[in-house]
C-alpha positions in Angstrom: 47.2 -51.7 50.6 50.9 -51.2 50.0 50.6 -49.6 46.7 49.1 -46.6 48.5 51.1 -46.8 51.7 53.1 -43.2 49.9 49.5 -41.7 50.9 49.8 -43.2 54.6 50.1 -40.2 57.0 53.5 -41.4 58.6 52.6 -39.6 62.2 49.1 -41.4 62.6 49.6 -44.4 60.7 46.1 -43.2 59.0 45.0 -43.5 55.1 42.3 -40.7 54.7 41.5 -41.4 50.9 40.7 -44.9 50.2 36.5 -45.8 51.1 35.8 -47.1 54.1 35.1 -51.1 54.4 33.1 -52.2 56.7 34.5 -54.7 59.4 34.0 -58.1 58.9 32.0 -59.8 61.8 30.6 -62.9 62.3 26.7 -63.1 61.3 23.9 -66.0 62.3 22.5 -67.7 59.6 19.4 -65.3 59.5 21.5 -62.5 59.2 23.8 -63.8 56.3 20.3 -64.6 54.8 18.4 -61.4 55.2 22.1 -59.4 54.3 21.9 -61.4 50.8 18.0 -60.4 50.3 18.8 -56.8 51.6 22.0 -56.4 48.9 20.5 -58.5 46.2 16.8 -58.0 45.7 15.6 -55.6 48.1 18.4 -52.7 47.8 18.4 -52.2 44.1 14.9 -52.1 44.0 14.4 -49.5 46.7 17.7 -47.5 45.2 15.7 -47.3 41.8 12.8 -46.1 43.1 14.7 -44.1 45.4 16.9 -42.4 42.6 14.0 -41.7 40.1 12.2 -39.5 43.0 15.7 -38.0 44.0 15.6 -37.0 40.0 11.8 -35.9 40.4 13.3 -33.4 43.1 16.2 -32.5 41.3 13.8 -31.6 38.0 11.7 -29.5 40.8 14.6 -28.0 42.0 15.3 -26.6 38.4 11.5 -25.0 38.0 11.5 -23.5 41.4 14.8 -22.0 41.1 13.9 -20.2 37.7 10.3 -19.2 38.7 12.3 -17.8 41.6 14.2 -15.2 39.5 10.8 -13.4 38.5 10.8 -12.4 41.9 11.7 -8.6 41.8 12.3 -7.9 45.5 15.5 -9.3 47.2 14.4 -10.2 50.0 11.0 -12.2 49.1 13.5 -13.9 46.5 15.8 -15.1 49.2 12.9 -15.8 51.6 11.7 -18.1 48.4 14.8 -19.8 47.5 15.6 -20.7 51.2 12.0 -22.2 51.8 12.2 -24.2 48.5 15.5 -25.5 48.4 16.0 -26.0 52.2 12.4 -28.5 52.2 13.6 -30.1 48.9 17.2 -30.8 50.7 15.6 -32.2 53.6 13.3 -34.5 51.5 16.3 -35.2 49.5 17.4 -36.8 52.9 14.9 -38.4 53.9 14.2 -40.1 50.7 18.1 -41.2 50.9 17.4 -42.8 54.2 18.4 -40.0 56.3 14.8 -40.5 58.8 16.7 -38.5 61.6 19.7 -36.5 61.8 21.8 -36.4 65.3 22.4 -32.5 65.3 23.6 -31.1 68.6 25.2 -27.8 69.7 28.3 -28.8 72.3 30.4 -27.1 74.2 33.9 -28.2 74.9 33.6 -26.8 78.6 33.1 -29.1 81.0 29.8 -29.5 82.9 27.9 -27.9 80.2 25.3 -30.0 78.1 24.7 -30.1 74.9 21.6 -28.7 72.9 19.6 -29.5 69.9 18.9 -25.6 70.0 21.8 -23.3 70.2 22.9 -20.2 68.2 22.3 -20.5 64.5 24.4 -19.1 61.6 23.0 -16.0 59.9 23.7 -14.0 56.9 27.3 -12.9 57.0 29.0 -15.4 59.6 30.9 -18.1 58.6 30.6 -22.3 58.8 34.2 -24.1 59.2 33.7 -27.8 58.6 35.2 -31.0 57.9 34.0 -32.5 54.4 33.8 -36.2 54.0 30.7 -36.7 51.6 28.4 -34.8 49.4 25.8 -35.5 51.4 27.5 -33.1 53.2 25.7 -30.1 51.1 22.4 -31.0 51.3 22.4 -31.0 55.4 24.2 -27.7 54.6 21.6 -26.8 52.4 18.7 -28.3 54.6 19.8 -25.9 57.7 20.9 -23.0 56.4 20.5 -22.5 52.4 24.3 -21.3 52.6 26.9 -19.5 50.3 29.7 -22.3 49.4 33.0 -21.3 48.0 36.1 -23.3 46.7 39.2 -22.0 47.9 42.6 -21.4 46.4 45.5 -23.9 47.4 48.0 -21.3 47.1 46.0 -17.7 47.7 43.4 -18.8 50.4 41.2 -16.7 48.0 37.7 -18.6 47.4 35.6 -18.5 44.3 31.8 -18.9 45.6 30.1 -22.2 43.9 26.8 -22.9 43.3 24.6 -25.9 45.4 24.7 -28.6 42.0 29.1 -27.4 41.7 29.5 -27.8 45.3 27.3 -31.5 45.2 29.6 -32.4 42.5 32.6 -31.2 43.6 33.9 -34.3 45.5 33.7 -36.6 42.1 36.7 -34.5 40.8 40.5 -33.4 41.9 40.5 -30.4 43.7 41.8 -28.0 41.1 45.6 -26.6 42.3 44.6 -22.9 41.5 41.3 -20.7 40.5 41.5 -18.7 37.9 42.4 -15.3 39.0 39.7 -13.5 37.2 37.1 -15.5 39.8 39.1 -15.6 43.1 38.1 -12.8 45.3 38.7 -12.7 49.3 37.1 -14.1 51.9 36.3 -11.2 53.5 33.9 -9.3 50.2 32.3 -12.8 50.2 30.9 -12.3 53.5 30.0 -8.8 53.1 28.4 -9.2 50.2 26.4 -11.9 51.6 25.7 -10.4 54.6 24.2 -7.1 52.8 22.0 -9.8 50.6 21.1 -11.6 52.8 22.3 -14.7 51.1 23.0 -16.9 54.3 26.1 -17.6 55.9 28.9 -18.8 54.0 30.8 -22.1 54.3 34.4 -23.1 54.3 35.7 -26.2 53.8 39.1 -25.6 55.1 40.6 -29.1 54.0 39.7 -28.4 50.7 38.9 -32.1 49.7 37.3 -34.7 51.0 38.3 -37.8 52.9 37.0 -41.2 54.5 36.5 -39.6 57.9 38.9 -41.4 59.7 40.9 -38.2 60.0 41.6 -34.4 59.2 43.9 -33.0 56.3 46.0 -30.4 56.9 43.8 -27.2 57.2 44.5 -24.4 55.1 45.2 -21.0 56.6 42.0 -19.0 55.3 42.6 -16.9 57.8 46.0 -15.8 57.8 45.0 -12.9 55.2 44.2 -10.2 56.3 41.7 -9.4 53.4 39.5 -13.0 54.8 38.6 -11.5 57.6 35.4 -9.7 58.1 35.1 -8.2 61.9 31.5 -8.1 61.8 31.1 -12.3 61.3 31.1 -14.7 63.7 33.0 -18.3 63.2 31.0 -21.5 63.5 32.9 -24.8 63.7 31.0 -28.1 62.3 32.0 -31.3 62.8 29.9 -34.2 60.6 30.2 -38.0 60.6 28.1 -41.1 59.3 28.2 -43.9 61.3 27.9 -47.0 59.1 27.8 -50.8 59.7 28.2 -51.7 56.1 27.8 -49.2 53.2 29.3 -45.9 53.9 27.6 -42.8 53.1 30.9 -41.4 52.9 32.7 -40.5 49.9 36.2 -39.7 49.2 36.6 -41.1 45.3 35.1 -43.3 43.1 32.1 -43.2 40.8 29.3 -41.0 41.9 26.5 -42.3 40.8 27.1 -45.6 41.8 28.3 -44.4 45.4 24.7 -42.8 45.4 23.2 -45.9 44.1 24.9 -47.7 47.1 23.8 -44.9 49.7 19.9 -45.2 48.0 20.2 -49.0 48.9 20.6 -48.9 52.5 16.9 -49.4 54.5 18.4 -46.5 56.4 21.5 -43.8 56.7 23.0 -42.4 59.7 24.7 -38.9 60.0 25.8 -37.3 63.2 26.0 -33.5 63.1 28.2 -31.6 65.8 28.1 -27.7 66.2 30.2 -26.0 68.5 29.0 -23.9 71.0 28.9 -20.5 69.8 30.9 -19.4 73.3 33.9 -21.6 72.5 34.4 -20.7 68.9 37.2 -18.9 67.3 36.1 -15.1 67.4 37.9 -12.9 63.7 38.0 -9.5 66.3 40.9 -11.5 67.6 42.9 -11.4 64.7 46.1 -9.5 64.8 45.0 -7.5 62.0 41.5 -6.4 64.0 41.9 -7.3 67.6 42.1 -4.0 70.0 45.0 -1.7 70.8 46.3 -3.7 73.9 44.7 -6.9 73.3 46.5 -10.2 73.0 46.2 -11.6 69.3 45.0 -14.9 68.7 45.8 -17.2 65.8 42.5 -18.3 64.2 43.7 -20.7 61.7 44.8 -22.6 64.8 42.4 -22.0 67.1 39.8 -23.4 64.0 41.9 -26.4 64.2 41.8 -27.2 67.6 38.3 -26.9 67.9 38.0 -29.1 64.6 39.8 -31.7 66.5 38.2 -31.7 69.3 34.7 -31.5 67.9 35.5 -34.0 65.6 37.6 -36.2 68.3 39.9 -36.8 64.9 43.5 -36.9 64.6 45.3 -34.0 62.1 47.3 -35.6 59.5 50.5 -34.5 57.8 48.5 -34.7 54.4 47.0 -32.1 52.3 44.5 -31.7 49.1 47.1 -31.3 47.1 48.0 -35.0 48.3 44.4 -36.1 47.4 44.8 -34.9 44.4 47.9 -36.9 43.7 46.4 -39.8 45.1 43.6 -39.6 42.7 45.7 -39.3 39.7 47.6 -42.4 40.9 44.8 -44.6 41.8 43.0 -43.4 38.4 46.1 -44.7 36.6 45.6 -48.1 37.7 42.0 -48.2 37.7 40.2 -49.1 34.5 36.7 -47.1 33.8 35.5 -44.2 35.5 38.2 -41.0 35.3 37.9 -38.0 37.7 37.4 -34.6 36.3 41.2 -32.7 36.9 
C-alpha cells in the first residue's frame, strides 16, 4: 500500500506493521467448498465456544492468583503461582489450537544438532526475544512463569509488567517514556528476582511488535552499565507462526477480534527457537564487568546477531517509535477501533 510506503524500511524493501495476508493460491472445488464451511459456519462456532472456555480460564486464573497470596512462605507461593498459571497458559494454548508447539534448542555451530532439551532459564537470567504476537506471553508464561518488563525508549530503564499488562500490551502504542517514579534498571530487576525466585525475566528488545517478516531496530539494553547483572546468563528466543491463512500474528488492529480470528482456526502453528546456551551473548563480557586483560564484547550487538541468525530475519532501519507513528497514522484513517497511546 502506498499510503504506508513512509513506514517501508528503505534498505530491505520490508513493511513490518501491516497484518500479514495470506497468499492467494489456486484451490479445487472441494477446497473452496470446505474453506467457505470452515470460515462461515464451522470457525465462528468453534471460536465461541473456544472464547467462553478461554474466559472460564481467565476467571480461574483470577481465583488462583488471589488464593495464592494467603500463602505465607515465599517459596511455596512461587512454587504455587508457577504450577497454576504455567498449566492454565498451556491449556490456554491448546484450547487456541496450539496442539503442539515446535520448541528446539539450536546451536549456530556447525555439525551440532539441535535439542528439544537444552539448558533452561532460571531465576535471575535473562530471555532476549523477538515479539510479534501476544500469544507470545502465554508460551512465555507456559515455560517459564517469567518476570516481563516494558522498557524505556530513551533510558533503556524497564518498568516490570504484570502477565494480563504484558497480554495487552500489543493492542496499544508503545508509550515514548515511563514515568520516572516506576523505571528502575535492568540490573535490580534481575536481582531482585533472582533473590525471589520469581523466574527469569524477559526483554523484548524491539519494544513493539511486528508482522514477523522482520526485526526492528533493537534497543541497546545493554549499553548501561546499571542493566547488567554478572551473575545472569543471556538467553536469545527466536518465535514464529507459520500460517496458511489466518495469522496468529499480531501487530495492530482490534484484539478481540484478532483473537476471535486465531479461536477460528481448526489448528495454530508456532515455531519456538532457543539458542544454545554455548553461543549466547555472556554480560561478564561487558566492558563494564569483563576481566582485567580481557577483550570486551559489545552485547547489544552480539544480541543482535544471534537474533538474526536465530530468527533467519533481516534487521530493519525502523524502530518502536516508528510503530508508534504508524499507528497513529493508520488510526487516523481508520474508522472504529482506537489504540490506547
Amino acid at each position: 500500500m502506498e499510503k504506508f510506503s513512509k513506514w517501508r524500511d528503505s534498505g530491505t524493501g520490508i513493511q513490518p506493521f501491516l497484518q500479514p495476508v495470506p497468499a492467494r493460491t489456486q484451490q479445487s472445488a472441494v477446497a473452496s467448498v470446505f474453506g467457505v464451511i470452515k470460515s462461515y459456519a464451522v470457525g465462528p462456532v468453534a471460536s465461541v465456544v473456544r472464547l467462553a472456555a478461554l474466559a472460564a480460564i481467565a476467571a480461574l486464573d483470577v481465583v488462583t492468583a488471589a488464593l495464592g497470596t494467603l500463602l505465607v512462605v515465599p517459596q511455596i507461593r512461587r512454587g504455587y503461582s508457577r504450577l497454576t498459571r504455567s498449566a492454565l497458559a498451556r491449556l490456554a494454548l491448546f484450547i487456541m489450537g496450539f496442539h503442539t508447539i515446535d520448541a528446539k534448542t539450536v546451536s549456530l555451530r556447525k555439525g551440532r544438532r539441535s535439542t528439544t532439551n537444552g539448558q533452561s532459564a532460571e531465576s535471575g537470567d535473562v530471555i532476549v526475544a523477538n515479539h510479534v504476537s501476544y500469544i507470545d506471553i502465554l508460551w512465555l508464561v507456559a515455560r517459564y512463569n517469567p518476570v516481563f518488563v516494558e522498557l524505556d525508549n530513551a533510558s533503556t530503564r524497564v518498568r516490570p509488567v504484570s502477565m494480563w499488562t504484558a497480554l495487552r500490551a500489543p493492542a496499544r502504542a508503545t508509550p515514548a517514556l515511563l514515568p520516572a517514579s516506576e523505571a528502575q534498571s535492568l540490573g535490580s530487576v534481575v536481582r531482585d528476582a533472582r533473590v525471589k525466585r520469581m523466574g527469569p525475566v524477559v526483554v523484548f528488545p524491539e519494544n513493539a511488535t511486528t508482522n514477523g517478516r522482520a526485526l526492528l531496530q533493537l534497543l541497546p539494553v545493554f549499553e548501561d552499565a546499571a542493566n547488567l547483572d554478572e551473575k545472569a546468563k543471556v538467553y536469545v528466543m527466536a518465535l514464529k507462526y507459520p500460517a496458511q491463512a489466518f495469522s496468529p500474528v499480531y501487530s495492530l488492529g482490534n484484539q478481540f477480534v484478532h483473537l476471535f480470528g486465531v479461536c477460528a482456526q481448526i489448528y495454530n502453528s508456532l515455531v519456538v527457537r532457543m539458542l544454545d546456551p554455548e553461543d549466547c551473548p555472556r554480560m561478564k563480557d561487558a566492558p563494564a564487568l569483563c576481566d582485567e586483560g580481557a577483550e570486551p564484547a559489545d552485547i547489544d550487538d552480539a544480541v543482535a546477531d544471534r537474533l538474526m541468525q536465530l530468527s533467519r530475519l533481516r534487521m530493519t532501519k525502523l524502530t518502536a517509535m516508528d510503530k508508534r507513528d504508524f499507528l497513529t497514522f493508520y488510526h487516523k484513517r481508520a474508522k472504529g477501533y482506537r489504540p490506547t497511546i
